[in-house]
C-alpha positions in Angstrom: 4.0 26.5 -24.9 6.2 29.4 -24.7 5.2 32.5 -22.8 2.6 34.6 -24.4 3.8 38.5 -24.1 1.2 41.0 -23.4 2.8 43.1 -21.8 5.8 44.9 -23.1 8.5 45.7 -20.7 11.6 47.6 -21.6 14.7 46.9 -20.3 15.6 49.6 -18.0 12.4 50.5 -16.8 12.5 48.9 -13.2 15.5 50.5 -12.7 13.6 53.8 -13.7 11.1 53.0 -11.1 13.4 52.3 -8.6 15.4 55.4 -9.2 11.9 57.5 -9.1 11.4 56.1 -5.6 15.2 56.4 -4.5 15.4 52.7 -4.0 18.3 50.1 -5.6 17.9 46.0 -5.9 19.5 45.9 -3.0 16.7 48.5 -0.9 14.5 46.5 -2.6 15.4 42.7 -1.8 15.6 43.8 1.8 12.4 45.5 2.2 10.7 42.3 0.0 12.4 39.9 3.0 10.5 42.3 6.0 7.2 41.9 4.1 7.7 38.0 4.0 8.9 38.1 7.6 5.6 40.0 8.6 3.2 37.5 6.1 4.9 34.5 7.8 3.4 36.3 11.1 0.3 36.0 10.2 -1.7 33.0 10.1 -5.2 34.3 8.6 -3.0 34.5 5.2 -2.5 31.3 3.3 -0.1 31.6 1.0 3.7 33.8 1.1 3.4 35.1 -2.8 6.4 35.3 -4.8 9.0 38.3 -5.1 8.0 39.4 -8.2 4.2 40.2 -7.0 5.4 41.7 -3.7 7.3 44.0 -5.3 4.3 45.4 -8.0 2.4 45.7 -5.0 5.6 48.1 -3.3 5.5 50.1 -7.0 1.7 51.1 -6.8 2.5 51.6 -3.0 5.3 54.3 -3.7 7.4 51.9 -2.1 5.5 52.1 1.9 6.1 49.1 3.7 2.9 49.5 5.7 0.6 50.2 2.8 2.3 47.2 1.1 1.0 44.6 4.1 -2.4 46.4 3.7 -2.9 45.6 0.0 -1.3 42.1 0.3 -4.0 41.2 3.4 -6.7 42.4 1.3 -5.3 40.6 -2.0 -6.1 37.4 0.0 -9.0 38.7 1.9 -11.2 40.2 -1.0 -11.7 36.5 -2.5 -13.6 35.9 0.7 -15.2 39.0 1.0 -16.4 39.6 -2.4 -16.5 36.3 -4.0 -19.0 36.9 -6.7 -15.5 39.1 -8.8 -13.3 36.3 -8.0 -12.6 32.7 -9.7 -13.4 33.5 -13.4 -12.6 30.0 -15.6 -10.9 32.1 -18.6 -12.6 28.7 -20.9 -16.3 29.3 -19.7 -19.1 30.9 -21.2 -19.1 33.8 -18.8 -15.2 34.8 -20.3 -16.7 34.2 -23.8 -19.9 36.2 -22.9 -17.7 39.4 -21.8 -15.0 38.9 -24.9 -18.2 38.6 -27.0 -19.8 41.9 -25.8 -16.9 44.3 -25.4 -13.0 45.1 -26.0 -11.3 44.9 -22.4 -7.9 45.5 -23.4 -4.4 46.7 -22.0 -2.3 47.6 -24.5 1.5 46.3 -25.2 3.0 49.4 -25.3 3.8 52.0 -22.0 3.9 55.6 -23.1 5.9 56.7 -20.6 5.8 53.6 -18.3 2.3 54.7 -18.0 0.1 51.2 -19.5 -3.0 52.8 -21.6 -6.3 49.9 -20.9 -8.6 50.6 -23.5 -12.8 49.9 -23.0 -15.2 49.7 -26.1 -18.5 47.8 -26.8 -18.6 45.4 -29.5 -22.2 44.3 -29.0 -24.6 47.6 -28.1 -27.1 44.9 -26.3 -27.7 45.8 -22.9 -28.8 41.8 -22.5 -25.1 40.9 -22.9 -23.8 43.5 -20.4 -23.2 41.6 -17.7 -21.3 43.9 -15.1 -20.1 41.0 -12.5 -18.6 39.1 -15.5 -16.7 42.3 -16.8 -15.2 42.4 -13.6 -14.3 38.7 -13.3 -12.8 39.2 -16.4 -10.9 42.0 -15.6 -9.5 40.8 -12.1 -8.4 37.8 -14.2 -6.4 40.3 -16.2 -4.9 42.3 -13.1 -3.5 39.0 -12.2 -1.7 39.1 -14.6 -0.6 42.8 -14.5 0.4 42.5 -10.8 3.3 39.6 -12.3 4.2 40.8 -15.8 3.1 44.7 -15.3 6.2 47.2 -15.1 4.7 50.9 -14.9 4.2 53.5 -12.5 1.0 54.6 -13.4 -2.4 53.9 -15.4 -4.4 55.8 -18.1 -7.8 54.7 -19.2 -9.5 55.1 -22.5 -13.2 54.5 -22.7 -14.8 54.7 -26.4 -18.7 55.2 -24.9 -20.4 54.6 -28.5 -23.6 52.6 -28.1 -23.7 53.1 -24.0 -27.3 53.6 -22.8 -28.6 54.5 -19.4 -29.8 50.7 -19.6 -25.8 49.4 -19.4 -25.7 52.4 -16.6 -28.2 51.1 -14.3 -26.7 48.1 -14.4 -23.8 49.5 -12.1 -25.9 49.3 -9.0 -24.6 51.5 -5.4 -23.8 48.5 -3.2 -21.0 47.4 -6.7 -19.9 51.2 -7.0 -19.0 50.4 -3.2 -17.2 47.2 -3.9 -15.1 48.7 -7.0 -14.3 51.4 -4.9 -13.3 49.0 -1.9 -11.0 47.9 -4.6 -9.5 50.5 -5.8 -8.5 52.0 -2.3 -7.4 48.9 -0.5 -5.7 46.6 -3.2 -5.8 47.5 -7.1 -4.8 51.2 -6.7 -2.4 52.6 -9.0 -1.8 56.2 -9.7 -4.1 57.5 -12.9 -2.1 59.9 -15.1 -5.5 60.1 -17.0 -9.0 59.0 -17.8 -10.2 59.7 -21.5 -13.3 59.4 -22.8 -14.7 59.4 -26.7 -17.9 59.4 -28.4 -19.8 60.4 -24.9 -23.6 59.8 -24.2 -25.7 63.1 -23.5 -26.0 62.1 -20.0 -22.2 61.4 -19.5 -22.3 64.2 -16.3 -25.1 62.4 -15.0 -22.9 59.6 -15.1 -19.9 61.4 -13.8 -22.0 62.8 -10.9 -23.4 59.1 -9.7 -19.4 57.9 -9.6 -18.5 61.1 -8.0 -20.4 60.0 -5.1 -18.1 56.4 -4.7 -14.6 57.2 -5.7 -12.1 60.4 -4.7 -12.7 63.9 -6.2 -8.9 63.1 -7.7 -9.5 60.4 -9.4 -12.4 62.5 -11.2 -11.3 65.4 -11.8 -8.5 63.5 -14.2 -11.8 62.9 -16.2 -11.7 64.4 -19.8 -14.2 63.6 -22.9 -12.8 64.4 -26.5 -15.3 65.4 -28.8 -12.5 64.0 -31.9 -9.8 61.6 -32.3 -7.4 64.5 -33.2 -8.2 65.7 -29.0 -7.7 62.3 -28.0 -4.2 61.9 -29.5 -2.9 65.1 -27.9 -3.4 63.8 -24.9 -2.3 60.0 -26.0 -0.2 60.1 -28.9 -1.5 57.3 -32.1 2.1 55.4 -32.3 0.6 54.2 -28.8 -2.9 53.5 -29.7 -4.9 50.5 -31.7 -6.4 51.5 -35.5 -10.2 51.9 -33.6 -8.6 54.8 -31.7 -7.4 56.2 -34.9 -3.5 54.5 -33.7 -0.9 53.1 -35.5 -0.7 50.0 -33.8 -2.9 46.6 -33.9 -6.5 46.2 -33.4 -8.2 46.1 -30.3 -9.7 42.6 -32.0 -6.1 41.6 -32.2 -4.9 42.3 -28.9 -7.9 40.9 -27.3 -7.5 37.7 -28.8 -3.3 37.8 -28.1 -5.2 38.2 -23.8 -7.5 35.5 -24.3 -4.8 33.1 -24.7 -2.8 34.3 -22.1 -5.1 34.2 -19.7 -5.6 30.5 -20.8 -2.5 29.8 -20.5 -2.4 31.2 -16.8 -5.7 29.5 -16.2 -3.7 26.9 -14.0 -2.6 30.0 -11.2 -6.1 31.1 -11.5 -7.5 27.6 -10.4 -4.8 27.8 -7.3 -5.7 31.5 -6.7 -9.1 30.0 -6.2 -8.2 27.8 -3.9 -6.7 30.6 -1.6 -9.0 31.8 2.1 -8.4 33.8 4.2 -8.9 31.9 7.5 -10.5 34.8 9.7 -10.1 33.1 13.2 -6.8 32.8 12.7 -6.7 36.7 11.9 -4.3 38.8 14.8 -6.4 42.1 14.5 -10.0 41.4 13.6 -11.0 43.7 10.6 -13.8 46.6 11.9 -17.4 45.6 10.6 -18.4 47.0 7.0 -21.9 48.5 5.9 -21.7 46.5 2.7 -18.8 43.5 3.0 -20.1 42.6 6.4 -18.6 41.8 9.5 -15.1 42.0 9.6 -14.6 43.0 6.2 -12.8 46.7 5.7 -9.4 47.9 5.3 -8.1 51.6 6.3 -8.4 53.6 3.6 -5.2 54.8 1.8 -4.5 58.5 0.2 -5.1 58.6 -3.9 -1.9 59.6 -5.2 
């Protein structure tokens, strides 16, 4: 089977990024050798990954070398520390269950070499809202992203039709703490914007709950739109799917154009799975964590 595309990448956008950052192929090649030289130094990590995945991780890193070994450590180290998001079979029932209940979806097309992810329920059931599957799910897609990804920066649109406080609750503390541990120490990327249509009543009690997990930044990028028409000011149609009122293809369509790709990545997922972190073997034991437990936080990094 060929490659399955889900990501479209124009030519000359690297070298865009690059030249945002100052860098060349050749800055870049060298600095991607010192990272290797420093993972070959230390035994706690199994695996050296390939170029192509160092070097997403140096993009959403603005191109520092030290925030880049932080994010690769805890690429490895999160599997052990938070195994419950890890290890997702992209042919079980739990992938089915989340494809069933909801559009998880980035879109083809970069506006900007900013990718648009787009969220919206398909099944209003709070029974099917499983929030540990959505998120196996979706770290099965960021594998993906950091490989075949080219952007400098994300924006998020989340179509809250049918939300109740009953999917809410569901999104306890102790996993606001996790996502967050996330975010900060391995999947951060910059976010140009977060967008949110057809919002509940009790959306700023929502707000306020996340407020008190994740960086004043990253909410303060926060906007609802009360229409379509606000919406595509902020993220022009020829960008967005026909639910979003775009002039591109369904979110059904591209969802089902994701499910096959990650099938067809399913045998890296099953190695990925295979992957731990050997923490005896760790150099600099990690300082205890209120929530991953001993040994198991990272220093925090600035939000962009």
């Amino acid at each position: 089977m060929s490659n399955i595309v889900v990501l479209e990448v124009l030519e000359g956008s690297r070298l865009k990024i690059l030249q945002l950052y100052g860098r060349t192929t050749e800055t870049v090649t060298y600095d991607i050798e010192k990272i290797k030289d420093w993972l070959r130094k230390q035994p706690h990590i199994p695996e050296i990954p390939d170029d192509e995945l160092i070097e997403r991780f140096m993009v959403t890193s603005k191109f520092h070398i030290e925030a880049v070994k932080l994010k690769l450590d805890a690429y490895f180290s999160a599997r052990t520390l938070i195994p419950e998001l890890y290890g997702q079979d992209p042919t079980g029932e739990r992938a089915q269950s989340v494809t069933d209940a909801l559009y998880l979806v980035p879109l083809p097309r970069t506006a900007e070499l900013k990718r648009i992810l787009c969220f919206k329920l398909r099944d209003w059931s709070v029974e099917k809202f499983d929030i540990i599957d959505i998120l196996g799910y979706l770290m099965n897609i960021i594998e993906v992203r950091v490989r075949e990804d080219c952007c400098i920066s994300d924006i998020y649109i989340y179509d809250l039709q049918g939300i109740s406080m009953g999917h809410v609750v569901k999104i306890t503390p102790q996993l606001l703490k996790k996502m967050n541990y996330l975010m900060e120490n391995l999947y951060k990327v910059s976010v140009d914007g977060i967008h949110i249509i057809n919002a509940p009543t009790f959306i700023e009690s929502v707000l306020s709950m996340f407020s008190k997990y994740f960086k004043e930044k990253i909410i303060s990028r926060v906007k609802t739109h009360k229409t379509l028409e606000s919406l595509h000011l902020a993220v022009p149609k020829c960008y967005l799917p026909t639910e979003f009122g775009g002039t591109q293809q369904s979110l059904a369509e591209y969802q089902e154009i994701w499910k096959m790709k990650l099938i067809q990545v399913k045998p890296l997922l099953d190695h990925l799975k295979t992957l731990k972190v050997n923490e005896l073997l760790r150099p600099v034991k990690l300082p205890e964590n209120d929530f991953l437990g001993v040994n198991g936080n990272f220093r925090q990094l600035d939000v962009d």
